[in-house]
N, C-alpha and C positions, 0 to 999 in steps of 0.2 A: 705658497705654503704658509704665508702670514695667516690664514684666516682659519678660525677654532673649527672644529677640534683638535688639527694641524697645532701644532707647538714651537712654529717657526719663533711668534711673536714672543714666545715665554723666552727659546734658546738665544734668541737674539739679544733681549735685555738682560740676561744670564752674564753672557760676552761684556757687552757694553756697560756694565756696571761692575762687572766682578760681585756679582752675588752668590753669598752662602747659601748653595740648595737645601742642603743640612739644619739649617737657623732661621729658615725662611718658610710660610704658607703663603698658599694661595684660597682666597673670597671668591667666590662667584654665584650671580645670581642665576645660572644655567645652566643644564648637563652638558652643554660642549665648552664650558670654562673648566669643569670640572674635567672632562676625558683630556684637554687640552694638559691641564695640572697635571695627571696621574701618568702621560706620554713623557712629560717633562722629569718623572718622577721627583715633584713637591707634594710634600702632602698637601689637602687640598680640602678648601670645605665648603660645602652650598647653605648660600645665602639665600633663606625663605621671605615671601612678604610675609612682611610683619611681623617680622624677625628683629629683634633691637642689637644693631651692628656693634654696641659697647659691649652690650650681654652677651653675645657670638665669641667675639674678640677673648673677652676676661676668659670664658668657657674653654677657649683652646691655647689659653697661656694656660691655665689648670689644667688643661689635658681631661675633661668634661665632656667635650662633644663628639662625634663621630668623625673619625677622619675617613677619607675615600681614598 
């Protein structure tokens, strides 16, 4: 159940870290990182080629881009 779209591997670092779901996104360059994200419920956002990961990033501290 490790392997995406499955969200064993999100729930598990969830556990193992004590992370805030809340204060936390999820990047992915794939629609099963992304379905993975949204089972987990993080908000979650697809990373395009040639997409500049600084620009994505600032976008979604602004709350700019499209969350899934």
């Amino acid at each position: 159940m490790l392997r995406k779209p499955n969200n064993g591997m999100i729930m598990q670092s969830l556990r193992d870290w004590k992370i805030d779901k809340k204060r936390s996104f999820l990047i992915g360059d794939q629609n099963t990182d992304i379905k993975a994200g949204i089972k987990s419920k993080i908000k979650s956002y697809l990373y395009k080629k040639g997409d500049n990961i600084f620009n994505l990033i600032n976008n979604i501290i602004k709350k700019k881009y499209e969350k899934f």
